[in-house]
SEVO-479550 format. One line per 2 residues: for each residue x, y, z of C-alpha. Coordinates in nm, 4 decimals, always signed. Layout:
REM SEVO-479550
X:Y:Z; ...
REM end
This chain:
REM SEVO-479550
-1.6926:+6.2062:-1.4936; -1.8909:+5.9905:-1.2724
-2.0738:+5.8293:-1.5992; -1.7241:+5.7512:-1.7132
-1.6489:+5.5489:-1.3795; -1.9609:+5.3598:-1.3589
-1.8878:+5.2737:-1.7690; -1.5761:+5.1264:-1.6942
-1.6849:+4.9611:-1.3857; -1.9965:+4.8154:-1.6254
-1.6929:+4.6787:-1.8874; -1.4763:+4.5635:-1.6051
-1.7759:+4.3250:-1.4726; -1.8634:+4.2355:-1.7875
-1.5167:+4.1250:-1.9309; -1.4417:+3.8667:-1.6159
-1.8063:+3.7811:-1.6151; -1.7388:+3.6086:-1.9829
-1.3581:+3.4962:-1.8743; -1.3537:+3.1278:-1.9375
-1.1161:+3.0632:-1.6238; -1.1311:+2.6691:-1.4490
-1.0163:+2.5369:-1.1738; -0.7268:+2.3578:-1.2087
-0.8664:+1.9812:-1.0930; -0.7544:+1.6331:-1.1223
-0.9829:+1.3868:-1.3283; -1.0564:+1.0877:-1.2136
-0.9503:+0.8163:-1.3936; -1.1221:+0.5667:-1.6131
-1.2842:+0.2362:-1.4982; -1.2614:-0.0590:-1.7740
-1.3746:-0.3744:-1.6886; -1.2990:-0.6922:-1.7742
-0.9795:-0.6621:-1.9389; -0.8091:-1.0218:-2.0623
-0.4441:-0.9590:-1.8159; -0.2770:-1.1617:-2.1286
-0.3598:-0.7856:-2.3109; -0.1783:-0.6121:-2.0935
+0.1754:-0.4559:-2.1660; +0.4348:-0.4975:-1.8745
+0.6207:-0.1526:-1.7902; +0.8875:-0.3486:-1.5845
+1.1262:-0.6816:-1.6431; +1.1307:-0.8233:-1.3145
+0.9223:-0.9830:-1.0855; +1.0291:-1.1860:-0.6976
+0.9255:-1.5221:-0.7895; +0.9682:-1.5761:-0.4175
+0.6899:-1.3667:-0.3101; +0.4864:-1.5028:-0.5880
+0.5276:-1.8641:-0.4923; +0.3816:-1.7433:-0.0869
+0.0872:-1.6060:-0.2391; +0.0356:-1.9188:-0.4586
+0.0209:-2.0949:-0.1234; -0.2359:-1.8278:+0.0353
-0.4414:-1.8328:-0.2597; -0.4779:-2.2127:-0.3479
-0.6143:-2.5081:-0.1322; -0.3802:-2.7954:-0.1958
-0.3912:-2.6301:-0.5460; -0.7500:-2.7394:-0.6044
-0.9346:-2.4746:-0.4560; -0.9854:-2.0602:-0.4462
-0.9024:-1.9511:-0.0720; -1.1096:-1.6585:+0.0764
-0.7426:-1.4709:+0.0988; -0.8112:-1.5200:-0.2915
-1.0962:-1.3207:-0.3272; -1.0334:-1.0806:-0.0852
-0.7220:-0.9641:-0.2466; -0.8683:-1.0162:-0.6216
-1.1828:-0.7964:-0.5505; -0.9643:-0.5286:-0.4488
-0.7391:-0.5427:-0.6831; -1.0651:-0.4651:-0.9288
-1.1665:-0.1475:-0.7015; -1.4157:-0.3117:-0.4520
-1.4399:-0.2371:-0.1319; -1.5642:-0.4352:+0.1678
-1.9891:-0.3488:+0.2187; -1.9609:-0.0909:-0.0468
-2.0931:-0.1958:-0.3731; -2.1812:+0.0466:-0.6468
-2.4938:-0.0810:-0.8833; -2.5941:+0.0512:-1.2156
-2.8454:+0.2769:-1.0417; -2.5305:+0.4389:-0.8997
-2.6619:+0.3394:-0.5354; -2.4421:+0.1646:-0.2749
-2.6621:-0.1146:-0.1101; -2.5613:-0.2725:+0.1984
-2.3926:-0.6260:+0.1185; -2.2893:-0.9072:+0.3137
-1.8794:-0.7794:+0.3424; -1.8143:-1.2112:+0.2984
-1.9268:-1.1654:-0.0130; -1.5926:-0.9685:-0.0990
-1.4059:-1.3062:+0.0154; -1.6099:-1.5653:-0.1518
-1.7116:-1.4486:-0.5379; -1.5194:-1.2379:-0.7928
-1.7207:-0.8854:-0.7535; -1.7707:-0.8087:-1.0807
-1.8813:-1.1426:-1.2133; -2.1606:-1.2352:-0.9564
-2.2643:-0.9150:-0.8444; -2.2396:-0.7002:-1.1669
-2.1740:-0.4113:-0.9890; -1.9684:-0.1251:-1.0532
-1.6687:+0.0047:-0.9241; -1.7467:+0.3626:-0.7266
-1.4096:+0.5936:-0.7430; -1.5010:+0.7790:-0.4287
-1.4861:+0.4360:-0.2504; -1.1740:+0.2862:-0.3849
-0.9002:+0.2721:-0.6072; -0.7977:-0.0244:-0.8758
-0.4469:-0.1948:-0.7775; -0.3889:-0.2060:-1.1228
-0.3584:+0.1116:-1.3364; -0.2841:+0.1550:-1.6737
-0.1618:+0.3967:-1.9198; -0.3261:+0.3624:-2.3430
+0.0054:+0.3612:-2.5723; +0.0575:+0.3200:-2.9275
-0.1894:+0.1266:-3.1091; -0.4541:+0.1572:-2.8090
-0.3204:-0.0661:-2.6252; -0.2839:-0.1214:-2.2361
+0.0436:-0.0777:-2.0680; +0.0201:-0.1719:-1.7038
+0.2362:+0.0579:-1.4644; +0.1396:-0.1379:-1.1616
-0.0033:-0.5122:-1.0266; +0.2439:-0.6831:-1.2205
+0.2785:-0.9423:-0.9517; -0.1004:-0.9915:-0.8600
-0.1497:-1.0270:-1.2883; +0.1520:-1.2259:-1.2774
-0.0149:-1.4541:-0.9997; -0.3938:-1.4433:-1.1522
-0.2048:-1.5699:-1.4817; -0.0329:-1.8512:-1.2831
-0.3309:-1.9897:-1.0680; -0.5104:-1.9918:-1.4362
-0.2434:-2.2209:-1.5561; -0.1805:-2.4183:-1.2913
-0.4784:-2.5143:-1.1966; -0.7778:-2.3973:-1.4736
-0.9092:-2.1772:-1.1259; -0.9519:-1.8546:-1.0394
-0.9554:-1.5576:-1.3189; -0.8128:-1.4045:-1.6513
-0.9559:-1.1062:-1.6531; -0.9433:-0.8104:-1.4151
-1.0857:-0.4311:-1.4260; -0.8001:-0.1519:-1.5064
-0.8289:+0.2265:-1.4171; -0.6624:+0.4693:-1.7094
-0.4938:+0.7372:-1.5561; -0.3581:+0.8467:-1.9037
-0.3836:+0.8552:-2.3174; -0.1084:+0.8573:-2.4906
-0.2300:+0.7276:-2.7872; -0.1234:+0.9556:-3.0529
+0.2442:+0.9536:-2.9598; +0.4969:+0.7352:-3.1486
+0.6854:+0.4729:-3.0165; +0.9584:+0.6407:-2.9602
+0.7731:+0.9703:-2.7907; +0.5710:+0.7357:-2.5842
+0.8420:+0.5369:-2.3822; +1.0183:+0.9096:-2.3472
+0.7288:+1.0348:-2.1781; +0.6573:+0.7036:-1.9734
+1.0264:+0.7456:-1.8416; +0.9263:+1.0699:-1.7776
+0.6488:+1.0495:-1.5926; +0.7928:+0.7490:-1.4395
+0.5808:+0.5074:-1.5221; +0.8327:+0.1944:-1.5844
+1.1130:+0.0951:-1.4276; +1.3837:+0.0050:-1.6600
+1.6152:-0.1859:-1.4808; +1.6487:-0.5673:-1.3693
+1.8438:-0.7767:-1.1540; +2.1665:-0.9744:-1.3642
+2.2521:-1.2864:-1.1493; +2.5282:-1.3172:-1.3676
+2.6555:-1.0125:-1.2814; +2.4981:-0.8580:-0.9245
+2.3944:-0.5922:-1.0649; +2.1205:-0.3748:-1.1744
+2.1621:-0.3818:-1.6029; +1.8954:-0.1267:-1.7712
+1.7392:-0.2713:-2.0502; +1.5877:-0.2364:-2.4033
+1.2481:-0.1630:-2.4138; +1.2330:-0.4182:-2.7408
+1.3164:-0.6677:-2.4820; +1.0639:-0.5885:-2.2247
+0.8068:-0.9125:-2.1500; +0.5136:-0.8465:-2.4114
+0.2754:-0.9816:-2.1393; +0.1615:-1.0969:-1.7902
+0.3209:-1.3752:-1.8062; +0.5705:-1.5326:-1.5539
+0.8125:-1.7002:-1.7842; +0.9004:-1.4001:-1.9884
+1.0039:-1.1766:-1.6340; +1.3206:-1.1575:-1.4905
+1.3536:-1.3346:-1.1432; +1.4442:-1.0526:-0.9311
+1.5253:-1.1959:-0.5570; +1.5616:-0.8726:-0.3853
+1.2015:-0.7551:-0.5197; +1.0916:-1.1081:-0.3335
+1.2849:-1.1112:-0.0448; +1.1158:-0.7077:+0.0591
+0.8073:-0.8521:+0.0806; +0.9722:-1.0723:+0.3694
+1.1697:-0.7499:+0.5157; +0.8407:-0.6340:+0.5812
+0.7241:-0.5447:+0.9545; +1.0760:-0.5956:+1.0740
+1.2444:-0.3352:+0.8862; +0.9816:-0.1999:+0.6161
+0.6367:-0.0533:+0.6919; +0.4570:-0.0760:+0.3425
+0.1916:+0.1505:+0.4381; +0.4306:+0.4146:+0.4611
+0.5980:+0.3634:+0.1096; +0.4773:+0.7142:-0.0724
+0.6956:+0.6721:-0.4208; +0.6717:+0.4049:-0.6923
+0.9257:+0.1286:-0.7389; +1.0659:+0.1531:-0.3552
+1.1376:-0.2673:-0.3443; +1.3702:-0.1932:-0.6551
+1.5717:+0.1049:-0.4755; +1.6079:-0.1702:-0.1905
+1.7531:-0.4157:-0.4133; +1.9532:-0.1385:-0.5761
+2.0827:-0.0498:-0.2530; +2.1327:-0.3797:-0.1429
+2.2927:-0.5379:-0.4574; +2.5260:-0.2226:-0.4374
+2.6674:-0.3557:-0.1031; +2.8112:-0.6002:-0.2391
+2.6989:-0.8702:+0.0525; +2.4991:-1.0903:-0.1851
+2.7735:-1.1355:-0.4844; +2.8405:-1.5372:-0.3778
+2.4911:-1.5992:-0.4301; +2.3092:-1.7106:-0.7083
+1.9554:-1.8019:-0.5710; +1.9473:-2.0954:-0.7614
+1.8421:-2.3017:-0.3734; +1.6550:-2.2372:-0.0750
+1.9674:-2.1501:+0.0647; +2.0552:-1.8531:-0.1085
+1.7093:-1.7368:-0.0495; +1.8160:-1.7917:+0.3194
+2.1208:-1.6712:+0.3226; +2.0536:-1.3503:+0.1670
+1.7044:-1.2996:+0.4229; +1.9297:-1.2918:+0.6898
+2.1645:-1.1045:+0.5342; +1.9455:-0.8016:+0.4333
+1.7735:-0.8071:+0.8311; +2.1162:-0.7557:+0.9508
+2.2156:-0.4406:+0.6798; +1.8482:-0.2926:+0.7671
+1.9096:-0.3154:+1.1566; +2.1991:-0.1250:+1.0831
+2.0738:+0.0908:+0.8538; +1.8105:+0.1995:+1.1068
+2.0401:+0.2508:+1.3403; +2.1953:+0.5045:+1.1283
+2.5402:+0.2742:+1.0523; +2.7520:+0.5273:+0.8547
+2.8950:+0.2721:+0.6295; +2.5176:+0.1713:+0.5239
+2.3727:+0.5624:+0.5389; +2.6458:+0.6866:+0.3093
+2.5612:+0.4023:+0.0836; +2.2061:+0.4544:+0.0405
+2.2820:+0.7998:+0.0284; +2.4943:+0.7610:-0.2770
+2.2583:+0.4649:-0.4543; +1.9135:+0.5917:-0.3460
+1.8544:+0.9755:-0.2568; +2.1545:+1.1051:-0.4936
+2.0054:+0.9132:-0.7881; +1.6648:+0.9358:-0.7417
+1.6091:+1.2226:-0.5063; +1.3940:+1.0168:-0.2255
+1.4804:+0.9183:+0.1208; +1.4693:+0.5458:+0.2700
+1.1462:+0.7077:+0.5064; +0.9694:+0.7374:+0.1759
+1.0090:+0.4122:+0.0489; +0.9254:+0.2577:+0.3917
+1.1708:+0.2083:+0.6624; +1.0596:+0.1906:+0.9834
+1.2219:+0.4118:+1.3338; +1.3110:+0.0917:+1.4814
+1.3878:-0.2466:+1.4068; +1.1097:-0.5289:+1.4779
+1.3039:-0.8336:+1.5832; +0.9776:-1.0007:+1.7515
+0.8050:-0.9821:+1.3874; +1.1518:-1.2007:+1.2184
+1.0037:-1.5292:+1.3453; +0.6457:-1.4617:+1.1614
+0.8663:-1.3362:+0.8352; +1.0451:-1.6545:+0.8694
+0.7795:-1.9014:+0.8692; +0.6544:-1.7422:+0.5146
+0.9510:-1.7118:+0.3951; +1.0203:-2.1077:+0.4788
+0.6628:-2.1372:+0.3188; +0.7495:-1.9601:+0.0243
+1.1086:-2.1730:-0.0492; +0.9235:-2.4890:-0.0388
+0.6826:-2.4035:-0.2942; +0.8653:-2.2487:-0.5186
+1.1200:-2.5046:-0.5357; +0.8515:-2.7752:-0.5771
+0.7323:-2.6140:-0.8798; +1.0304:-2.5642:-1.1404
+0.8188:-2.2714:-1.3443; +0.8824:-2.0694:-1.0279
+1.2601:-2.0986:-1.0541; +1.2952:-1.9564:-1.3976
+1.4521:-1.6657:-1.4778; +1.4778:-1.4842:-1.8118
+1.7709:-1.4227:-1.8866; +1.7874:-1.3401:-2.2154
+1.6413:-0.9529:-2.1610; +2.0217:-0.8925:-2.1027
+2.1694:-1.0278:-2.4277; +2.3857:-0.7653:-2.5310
+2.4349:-0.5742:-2.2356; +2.8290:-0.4820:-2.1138
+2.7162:-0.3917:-1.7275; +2.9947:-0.1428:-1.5688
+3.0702:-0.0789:-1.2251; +2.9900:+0.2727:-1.0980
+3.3344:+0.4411:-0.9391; +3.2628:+0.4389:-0.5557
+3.2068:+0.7765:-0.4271; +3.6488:+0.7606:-0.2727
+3.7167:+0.7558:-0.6857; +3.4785:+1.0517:-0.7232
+3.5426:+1.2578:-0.3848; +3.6873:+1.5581:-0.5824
+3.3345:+1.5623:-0.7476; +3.0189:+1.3725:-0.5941
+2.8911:+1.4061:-0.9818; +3.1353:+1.2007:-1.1578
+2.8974:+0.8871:-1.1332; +2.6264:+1.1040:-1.2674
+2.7812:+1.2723:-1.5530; +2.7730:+0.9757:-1.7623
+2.4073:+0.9584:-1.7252; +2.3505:+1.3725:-1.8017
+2.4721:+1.2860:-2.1375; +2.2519:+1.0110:-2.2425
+1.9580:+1.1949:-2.1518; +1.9389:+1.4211:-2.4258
+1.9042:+1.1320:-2.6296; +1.5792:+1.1362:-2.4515
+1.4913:+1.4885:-2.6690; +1.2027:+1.6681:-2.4725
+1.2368:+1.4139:-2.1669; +1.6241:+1.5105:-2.1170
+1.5107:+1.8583:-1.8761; +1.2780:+1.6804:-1.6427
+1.4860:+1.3856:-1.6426; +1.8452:+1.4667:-1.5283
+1.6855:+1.4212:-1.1722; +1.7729:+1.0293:-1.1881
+2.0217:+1.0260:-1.4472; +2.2284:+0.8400:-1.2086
+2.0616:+0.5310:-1.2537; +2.2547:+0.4131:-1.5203
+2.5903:+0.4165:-1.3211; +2.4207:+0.1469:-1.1405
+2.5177:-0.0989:-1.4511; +2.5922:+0.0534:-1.7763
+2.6148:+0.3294:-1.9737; +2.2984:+0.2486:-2.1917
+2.1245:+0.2775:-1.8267; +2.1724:+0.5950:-1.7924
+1.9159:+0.6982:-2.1338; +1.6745:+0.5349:-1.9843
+1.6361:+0.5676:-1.5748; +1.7364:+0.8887:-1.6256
+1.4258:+1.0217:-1.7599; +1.2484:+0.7735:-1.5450
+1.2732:+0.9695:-1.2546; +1.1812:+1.3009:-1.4160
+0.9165:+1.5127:-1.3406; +0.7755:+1.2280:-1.0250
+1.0822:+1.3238:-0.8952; +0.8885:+1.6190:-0.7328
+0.5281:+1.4483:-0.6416; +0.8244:+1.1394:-0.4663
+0.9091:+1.4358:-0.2851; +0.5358:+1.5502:-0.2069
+0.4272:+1.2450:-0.1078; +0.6627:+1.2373:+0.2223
+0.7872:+1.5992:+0.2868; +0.9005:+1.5033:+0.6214
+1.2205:+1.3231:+0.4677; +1.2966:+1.2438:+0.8018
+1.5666:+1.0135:+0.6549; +1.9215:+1.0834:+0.7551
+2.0300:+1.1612:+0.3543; +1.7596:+1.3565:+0.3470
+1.9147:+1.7281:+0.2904; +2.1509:+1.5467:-0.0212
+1.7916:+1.5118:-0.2456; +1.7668:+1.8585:-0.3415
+2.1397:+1.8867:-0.4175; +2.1839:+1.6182:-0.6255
+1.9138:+1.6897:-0.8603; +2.0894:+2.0540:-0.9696
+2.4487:+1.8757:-0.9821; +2.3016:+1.5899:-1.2312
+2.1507:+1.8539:-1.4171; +2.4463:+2.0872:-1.4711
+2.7185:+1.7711:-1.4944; +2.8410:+1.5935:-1.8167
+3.1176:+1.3821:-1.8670; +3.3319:+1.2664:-2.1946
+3.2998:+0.8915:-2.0404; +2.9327:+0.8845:-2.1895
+3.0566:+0.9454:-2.5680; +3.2002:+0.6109:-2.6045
+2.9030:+0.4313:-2.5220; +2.6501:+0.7134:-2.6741
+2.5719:+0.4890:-2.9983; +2.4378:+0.2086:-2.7498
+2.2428:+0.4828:-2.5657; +2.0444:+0.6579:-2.8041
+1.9045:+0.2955:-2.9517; +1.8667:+0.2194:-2.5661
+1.6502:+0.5864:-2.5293; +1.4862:+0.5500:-2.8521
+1.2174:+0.2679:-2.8071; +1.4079:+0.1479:-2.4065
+1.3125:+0.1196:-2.1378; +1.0930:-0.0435:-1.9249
+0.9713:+0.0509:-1.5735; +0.6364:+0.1491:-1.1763
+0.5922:+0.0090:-0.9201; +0.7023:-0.0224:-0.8025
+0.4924:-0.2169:-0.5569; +0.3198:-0.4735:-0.7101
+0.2144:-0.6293:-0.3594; -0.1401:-0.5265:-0.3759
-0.1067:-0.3246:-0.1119; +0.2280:-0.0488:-0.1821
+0.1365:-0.0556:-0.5234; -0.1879:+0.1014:-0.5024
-0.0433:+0.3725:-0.2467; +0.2643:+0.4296:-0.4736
+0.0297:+0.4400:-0.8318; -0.2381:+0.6696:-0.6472
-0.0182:+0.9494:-0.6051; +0.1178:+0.9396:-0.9240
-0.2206:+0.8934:-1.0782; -0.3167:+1.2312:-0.9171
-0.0351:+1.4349:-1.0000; -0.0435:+1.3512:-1.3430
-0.4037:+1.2739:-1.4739; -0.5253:+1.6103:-1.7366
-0.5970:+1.9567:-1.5807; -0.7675:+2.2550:-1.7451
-0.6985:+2.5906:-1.7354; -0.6536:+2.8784:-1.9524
-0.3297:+2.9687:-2.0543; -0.1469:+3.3121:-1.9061
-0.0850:+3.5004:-2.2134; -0.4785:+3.4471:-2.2795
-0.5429:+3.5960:-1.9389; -0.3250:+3.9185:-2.0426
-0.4440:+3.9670:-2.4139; -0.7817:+3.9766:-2.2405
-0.7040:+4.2130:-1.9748; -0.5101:+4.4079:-2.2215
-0.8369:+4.4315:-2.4800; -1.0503:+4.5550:-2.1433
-0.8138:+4.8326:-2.1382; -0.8055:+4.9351:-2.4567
-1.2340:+4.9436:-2.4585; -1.2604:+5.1544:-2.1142
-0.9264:+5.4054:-2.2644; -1.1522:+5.4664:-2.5795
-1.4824:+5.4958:-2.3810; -1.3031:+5.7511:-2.1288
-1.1832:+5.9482:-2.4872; -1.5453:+5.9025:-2.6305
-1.7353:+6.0787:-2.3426; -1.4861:+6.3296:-2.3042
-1.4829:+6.4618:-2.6546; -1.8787:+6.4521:-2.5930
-1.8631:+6.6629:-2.3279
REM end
């Protein structure tokens, strides 16, 4: 008997010895350098013009020469950080940290970007056809572009990080699994309408350029709302400017304006300060809003996408004097004032019932959207999360944004477990109501849906300020780059053949004995 145990402690060791189990470990994505920014495919239709037109002003002297803000922020955006420079010989030599403001990295330097040292602003995702589809640092490409134009300065080419292949899917396939994953944001800001209006995919800008983007003024006007009333270093989820412009359109405070003058641009600065003081100071009115716009739809809290404990009225003068910056230039320079309007051709935009029409079921607004997602096929389960997006506009929205917020509906909520935000409790709610609500509204506008699902869409990230973007594209980089691992049933089969071999060995020595 005691040859029997040591045999099948012999086959025990052996068997796990040979198992082919990994750890389960994020890869690190892919460095290419010196990709042309015309190449790359925009995930998202709308860009703040306004913010654009104050970096124009920190990046170019009197439009004839390459500031040292300029560099700093370009050689960052390509992965360098300040001192540490990787060269071919993989060794990090001690440089002159001006050097970062005063010479594009990767041109001068030639050396190489180290992923232990920093991350790439812009990150990109290979779709059909191998090509690059940018889910982030729209508005720094946007602005490289620009600069290029404007003034034959600066540069057209920039290094991207690939955080994921999807080569081999179709069309179709691939902008279901990019709303999935969210990495696009398919939504844009109608002037003619105040609204949010989802849009085709087939009508998303085919490249950095700043003429074929939607102006959106609420995306421009965060970047002003900063250090008063939003901390961008603690925005943890992609896209959080658009939730503030789909909160604040949704208020209904900005619907005279058409931001077509300085004024406007005024007007609705001080407008927003005065609905984020509130807001902050938990204002039911503006909580219940968000509530219903923000952490129903999309399952975050305003804490995640950056709003600060208290409101910083001694920062408003400093936001002010860019801001007043900002108007001047871009109203100086009539390619800043465009809009492109034309992404909404076709769209019929419908108002979402306020949450009084719906208070016999908080889902009505988001059954519309439940059925449009299984347009979406495989996306439709992971997706119901943000169907809700679409009762923002229209019912084509709801394909779309409701598949957007998907599976990074759950790393949002990793990012920022504390969801110290008042609406905080209503995120893991709403995501089993969307999913187990449908409504006959959705049927009459299905046809219009399943073209919008099939090839739509367009959206991350959501921060394209250098700075929120990389934080928000980081996170979903690492929760979504390829693991390894062996599957479960593998795991049993083998257990279950280790079995079998120590049962017949016990029966073998037995009958010998």
């Amino acid at each position: 008997m005691k040859k029997i145990t040591q045999l099948s402690i012999v086959i025990l060791l052996l068997i796990f010895a040979f198992l082919p189990f990994k750890t389960v470990t994020a890869e690190a994505p892919t460095v290419v350098y010196d990709v042309p920014i015309s190449s790359l495919h925009p995930t998202q239709a709308g860009i703040g013009k306004i913010q654009i037109s104050y970096k124009l002003t920190e990046y170019l002297a009197n439009d004839a020469a390459l500031t040292a803000s300029f560099f700093e922020d370009f050689n960052e955006d390509n992965g360098y950080i300040k001192g540490n420079y990787l060269t071919a010989d993989t060794q990090t030599p001690k440089q002159d940290k001006n050097l970062l403001k005063t010479v594009n990295m990767r041109e001068e330097l030639g050396a190489l970007v180290n992923p232990a040292l920093g991350s790439l602003s812009v990150q990109v995702v290979i779709g059909p056809h191998k090509e690059y589809y940018a889910i982030d640092g729209h508005h720094g490409s946007n602005t490289n572009q620009l600069i290029k134009e404007m003034t034959g300065l600066g540069y057209d080419k920039i290094n991207v990080a690939v955080i994921a292949d999807y080569s081999d899917l179709d069309e179709k396939t691939f902008w279901q699994t990019m709303l999935a994953q969210k990495y696009m944001y398919p939504k844009a800001y109608n002037v003619a309408t105040h609204q949010y209006e989802t849009i085709s995919g087939l009508k998303l800008p085919k490249q950095m350029n700043n003429q074929l983007f939607v102006n959106d003024p609420f995306r421009g006007l965060n970047y002003f709302w900063r250090s008063t009333a939003i901390n961008k270093d603690t925005i943890s989820v992609p896209f959080a400017e658009f939730y503030w412009g789909e909160f604040m359109s949704r208020t209904h405070e900005f619907d005279d304006l058409n931001f077509q003058t300085p004024d406007d641009y005024q007007t609705a600065f001080e407008r927003g300060n005065a609905i984020f003081e509130k807001l902050i100071a938990s204002d039911a009115k503006y909580t219940h809003l968000f509530n219903e716009v923000v952490t129903k739809q999309y399952g975050i809290t305003a804490n995640q996408i950056g709003l600060q404990d208290s409101y910083s009225a001694a920062k408003l003068a400093k936001q002010q004097d860019k801001l007043d910056t900002a108007k001047a230039y871009m109203f100086s320079h009539q390619n800043l004032t465009t809009s492109n309007q034309a992404v909404f051709d076709g769209n019929t935009p419908v108002e979402p019932p306020t949450s009084e029409d719906s208070s016999t079921d908080d889902n009505t607004s988001t059954s519309n959207d439940e059925t449009s997602s299984t347009d979406s096929t495989d996306s439709s389960s992971s997706a119901s999360e943000s169907d809700t997006s679409g009762s923002d506009t229209n019912s084509s929205d709801t394909a779309t944004s409701s598949t957007a917020s998907a599976d990074n509906s759950s790393s949002a909520s990793e990012s920022d477990t504390s969801g110290s935000d008042t609406n905080s409790s209503d995120t893991a709610t709403s995501s089993t109501d969307s999913e187990n609500n449908s409504s006959s509204k959705s049927q009459k506008n299905s046809s219009e849906r399943e073209t919008s699902s099939s090839t739509d869409a367009a959206i991350s990230p959501v921060e394209q300020t250098h700075s929120s973007d990389k934080t928000a594209t980081t996170q979903i980089a690492d929760s979504t780059l390829p693991h390894t691992g062996d599957s479960p049933i593998q795991f049993w089969l083998i257990l279950l053949g280790a079995a079998c071999v120590i049962t017949a060995g016990i029966k073998f020595y037995r009958l010998k004995e």
